[in-house]
N, C-alpha and C positions, 0 to 999 in steps of 0.2 A: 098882522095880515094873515087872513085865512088862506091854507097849503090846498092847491088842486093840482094834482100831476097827473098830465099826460103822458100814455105810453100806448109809443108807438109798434105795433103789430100786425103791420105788411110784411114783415120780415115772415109772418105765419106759413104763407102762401110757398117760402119755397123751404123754409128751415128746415132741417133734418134731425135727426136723433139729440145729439147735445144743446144745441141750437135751439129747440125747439122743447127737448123738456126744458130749458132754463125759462123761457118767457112764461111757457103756457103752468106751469108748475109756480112760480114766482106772482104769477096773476093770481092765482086762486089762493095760495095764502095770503096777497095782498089784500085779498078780499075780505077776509078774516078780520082785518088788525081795526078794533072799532072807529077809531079818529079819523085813520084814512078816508082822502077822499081821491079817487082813481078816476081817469075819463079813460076808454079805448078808443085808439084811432086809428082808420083807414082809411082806405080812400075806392075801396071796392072796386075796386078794375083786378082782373086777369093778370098775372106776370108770366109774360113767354119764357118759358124752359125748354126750348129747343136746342139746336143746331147752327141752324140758318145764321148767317155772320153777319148779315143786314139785319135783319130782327134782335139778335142779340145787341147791334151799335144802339138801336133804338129802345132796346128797354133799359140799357144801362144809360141814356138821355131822360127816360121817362121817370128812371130811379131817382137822379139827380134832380129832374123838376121836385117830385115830390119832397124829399128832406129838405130842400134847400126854399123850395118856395110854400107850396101845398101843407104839409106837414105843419111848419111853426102859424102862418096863416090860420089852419083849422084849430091848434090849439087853442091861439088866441079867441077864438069867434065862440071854441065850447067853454068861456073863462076858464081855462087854464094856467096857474102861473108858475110851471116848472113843465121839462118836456126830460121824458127820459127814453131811450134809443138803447137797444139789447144788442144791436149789429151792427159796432164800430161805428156807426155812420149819426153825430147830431149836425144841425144846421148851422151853416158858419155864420148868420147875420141872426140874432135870435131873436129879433122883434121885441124886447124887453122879457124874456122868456130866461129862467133860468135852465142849463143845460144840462143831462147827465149822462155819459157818456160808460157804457161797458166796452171793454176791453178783453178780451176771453183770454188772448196767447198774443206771443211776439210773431207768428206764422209769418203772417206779409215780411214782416224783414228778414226773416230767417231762411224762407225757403219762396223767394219771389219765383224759382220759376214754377213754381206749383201754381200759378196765377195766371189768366188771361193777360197779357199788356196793358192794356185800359182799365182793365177794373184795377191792378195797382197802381199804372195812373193815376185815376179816381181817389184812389184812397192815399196816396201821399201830395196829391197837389192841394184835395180837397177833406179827407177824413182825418188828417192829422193835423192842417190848421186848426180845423173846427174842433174837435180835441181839444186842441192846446187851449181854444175860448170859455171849454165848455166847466161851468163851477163846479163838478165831480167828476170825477172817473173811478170808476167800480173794477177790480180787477177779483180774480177766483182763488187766485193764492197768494203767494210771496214769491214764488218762483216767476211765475207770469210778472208777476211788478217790475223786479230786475232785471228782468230780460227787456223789458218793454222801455224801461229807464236804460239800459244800455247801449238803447240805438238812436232812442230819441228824447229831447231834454222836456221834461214834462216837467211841473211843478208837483212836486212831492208832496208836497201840504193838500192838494185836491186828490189823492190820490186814497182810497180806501179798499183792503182789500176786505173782501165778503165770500166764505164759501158758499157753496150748492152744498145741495143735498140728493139722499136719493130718488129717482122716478118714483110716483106710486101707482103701480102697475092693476090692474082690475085683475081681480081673480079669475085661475084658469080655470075651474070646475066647469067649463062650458061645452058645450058640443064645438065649439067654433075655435076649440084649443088646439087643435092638430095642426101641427107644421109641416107632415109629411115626411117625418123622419124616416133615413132607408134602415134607422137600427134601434134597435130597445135595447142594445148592449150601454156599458160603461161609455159615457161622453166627458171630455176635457169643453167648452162652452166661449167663445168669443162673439161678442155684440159689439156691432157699430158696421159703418159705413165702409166700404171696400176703399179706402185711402193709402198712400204710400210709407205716410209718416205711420200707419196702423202697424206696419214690417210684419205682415201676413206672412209674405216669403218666406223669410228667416222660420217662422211658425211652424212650417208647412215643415219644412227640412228639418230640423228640430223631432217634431211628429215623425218622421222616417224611420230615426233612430229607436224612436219610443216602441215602437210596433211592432219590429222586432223582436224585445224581449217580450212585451204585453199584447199581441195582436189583438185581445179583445176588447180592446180602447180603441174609440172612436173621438176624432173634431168636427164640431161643428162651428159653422163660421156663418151667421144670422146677421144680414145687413145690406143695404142699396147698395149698387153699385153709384157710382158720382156722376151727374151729370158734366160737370170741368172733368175735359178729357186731361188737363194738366195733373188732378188729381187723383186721376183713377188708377187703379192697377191690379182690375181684375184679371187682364190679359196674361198678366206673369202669373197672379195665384193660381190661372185656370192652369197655365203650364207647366208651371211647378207641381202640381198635385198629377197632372197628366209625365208629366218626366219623371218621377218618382216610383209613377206607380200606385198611386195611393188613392186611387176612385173610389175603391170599396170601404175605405176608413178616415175620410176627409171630406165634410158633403158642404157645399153651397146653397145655403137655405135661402136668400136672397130674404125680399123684405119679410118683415114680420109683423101682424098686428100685436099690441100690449096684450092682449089676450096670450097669444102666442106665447111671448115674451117671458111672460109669469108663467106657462109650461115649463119652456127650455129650462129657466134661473132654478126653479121647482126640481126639474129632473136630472140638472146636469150635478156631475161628478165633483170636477173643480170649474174655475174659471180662471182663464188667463190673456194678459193684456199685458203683451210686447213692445207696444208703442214707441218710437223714436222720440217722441213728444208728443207733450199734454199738458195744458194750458190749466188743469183741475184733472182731470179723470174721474167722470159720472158713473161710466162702469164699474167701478171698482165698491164703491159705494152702494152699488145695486146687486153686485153680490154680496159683497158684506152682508147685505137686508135680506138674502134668502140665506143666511150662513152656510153660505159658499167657502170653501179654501182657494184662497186666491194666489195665484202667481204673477208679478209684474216686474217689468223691468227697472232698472233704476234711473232711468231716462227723466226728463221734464220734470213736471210735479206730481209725480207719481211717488215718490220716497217719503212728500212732504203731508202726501193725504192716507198714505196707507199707512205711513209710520209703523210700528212691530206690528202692527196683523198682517202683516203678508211677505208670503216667502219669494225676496227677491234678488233676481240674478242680473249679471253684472254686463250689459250690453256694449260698454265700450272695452273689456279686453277681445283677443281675436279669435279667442275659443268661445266667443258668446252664447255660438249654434249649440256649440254643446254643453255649456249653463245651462240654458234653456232645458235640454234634453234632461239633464242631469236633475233639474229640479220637477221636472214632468214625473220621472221615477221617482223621485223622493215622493212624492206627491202619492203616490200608488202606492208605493210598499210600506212606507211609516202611515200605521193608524194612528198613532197619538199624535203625531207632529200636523197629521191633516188632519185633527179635530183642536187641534190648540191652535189652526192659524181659524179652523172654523170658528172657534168662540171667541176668539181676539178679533174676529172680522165684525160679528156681532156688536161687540162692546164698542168699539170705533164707530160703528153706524152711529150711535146714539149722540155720539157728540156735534151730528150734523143735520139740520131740519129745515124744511123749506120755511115754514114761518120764523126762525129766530132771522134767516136771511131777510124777508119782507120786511121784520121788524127793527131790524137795523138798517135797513138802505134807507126806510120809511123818516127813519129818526135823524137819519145825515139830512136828509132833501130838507127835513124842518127847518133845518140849525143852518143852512145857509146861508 
């Protein structure tokens, strides 16, 4: 029987930085892989990202029509006989459709109140039956698996795990690369989304200590703020940086185009990624790819992807803040030790690529 997989990419409309490099970066090497044969599906309507808490009950109703009804329906109708879903979410009745189901992190069980009510709702009345039906599930590490396997009984046997790989960012060499940076001095460099679990705070404070001995070190911190007010914590990072003191050596780049992106990775110092948890850690990997010296904590699945390229500090004892601080200076004052985690970052990149990812998810969906 000839393999068509649909993959579904409504998730496009509101995905953000990891999210959103996994699909869109995952599509285009899928596109690659000769035998494959790939359908994209939408369904071309608007999704409200608002406020409003009557709009929002309705488009998480309009959500649900779609995967549950709309979604396997269209597959069907574009002959598709497999459906694959990047955002937790495949259909619980699949119409003779076989299912694949990604899984990023354990997040939902881990930190429910980072969630609206209803959308966790949503996802354990209805994302985790339909899970449990679906003939794969894709997870980003080994870390992410057991933690996912710890809260809820999935079948192990459908369970594959598949790294990411890095972004591939467009060159900055353009007039359209300026972020607005307030400094051309020495930058430390953090990418992603203003989230809680990101522990910017802790960062921030950390960074206090550092500026002190090195004033000429600057953070920058390049990323949306969250539309899930559950999620967000800009409000502290603004304050913490404003209680510190620290306006003129901590700057809020907010979003950034890929253009951009390939500046900062290009120009900055080291990079470092604090993180409480990480379901994979894409950052890491993207500096790696501009041979960054990277500092990360030992949280999530960060130990498990950065393995010896990157010098990292120990966030569950209670001197953490000044780990952190302590490896910030390391980072400054040892040249050798910040060019051997630089070339160890390098070599580690290579073991990771978005087509061996394509060509392995490619090869499960066959063999089902």
């Amino acid at each position: 029987m000839s393999v068509k997989i649909g993959i579904d990419i409504r998730d496009l409309k509101i995905a953000q930085t990891g999210a959103k490099t996994y699909l869109v970066s995952l599509i285009e090497a899928w596109q690659q892989i000769p035998d494959a044969s790939i359908c994209l599906l939408d369904n071309n309507k608007k999704v409200y990202r608002g406020t409003n808490p009557v709009f929002k009950i309705i488009e998480h109703i309009r959500f649900i029509w779609w995967k549950q009804i709309q979604l396997p329906f269209k597959a069907k109708q574009d002959g598709c006989t497999h459906l694959f879903c990047s955002d937790f979410f495949v259909p619980f009745f699949k119409q003779g459709l076989k299912t694949i189901a990604v899984l990023h992190d354990a997040f939902f069980w881990e930190n429910p109140e980072h969630y609206h009510v209803l959308w966790l709702q949503l996802f354990h009345i209805i994302g985790v039956p339909a899970a449990k039906k679906a003939d794969l599930i894709i997870v980003p590490s080994e870390y992410a698996k057991n933690r996912i396997l710890h809260f809820e009984k999935l079948d192990v046997h459908k369970m594959l795990v598949v790294h990411e790989a890095a972004k591939s960012f467009a060159p900055s060499k353009s007039q359209d690369a300026s972020t607005n940076n307030p400094s051309a001095t020495p930058y430390f460099l953090h990418m992603g989304v203003l989230e809680k679990r990101k522990n910017l705070p802790q960062l921030i404070k950390a960074f206090a200590q550092v500026v002190q001995k090195h004033p000429e070190y600057h953070l920058y911190l390049a990323g949306n703020t969250p539309v899930k007010k559950q999620l967000n914590d800009a409000p502290l990072i603004q304050a913490t940086i404003q209680d510190l003191g620290l306006n003129a050596h901590v700057h809020l780049l907010g979003y950034v185009t890929d253009v951009q992106a390939a500046h900062l990775y290009e120009q900055a110092f080291a990079y470092i990624l604090p993180s409480k948890n990480e379901g994979f850690g894409l950052p890491l990997l993207e500096a790696f790819s501009y041979g960054l010296p990277v500092i990360c904590s030992n949280a999530g699945a960060l130990p498990e992807i950065a393995a010896d390229a990157a010098l990292v500090f120990d966030l569950q004892e209670a001197n953490s803040t000044q780990n952190l601080a302590n490896a910030i200076v390391t980072i400054i004052e040892n040249e050798p030790l910040r060019n051997k985690y630089a070339q160890k970052g390098i070599e580690r990149n290579k073991a990771f690529s978005w087509h061996q990812t394509a060509l392995q998810i490619n090869e499960h969906i066959k063999n089902i």
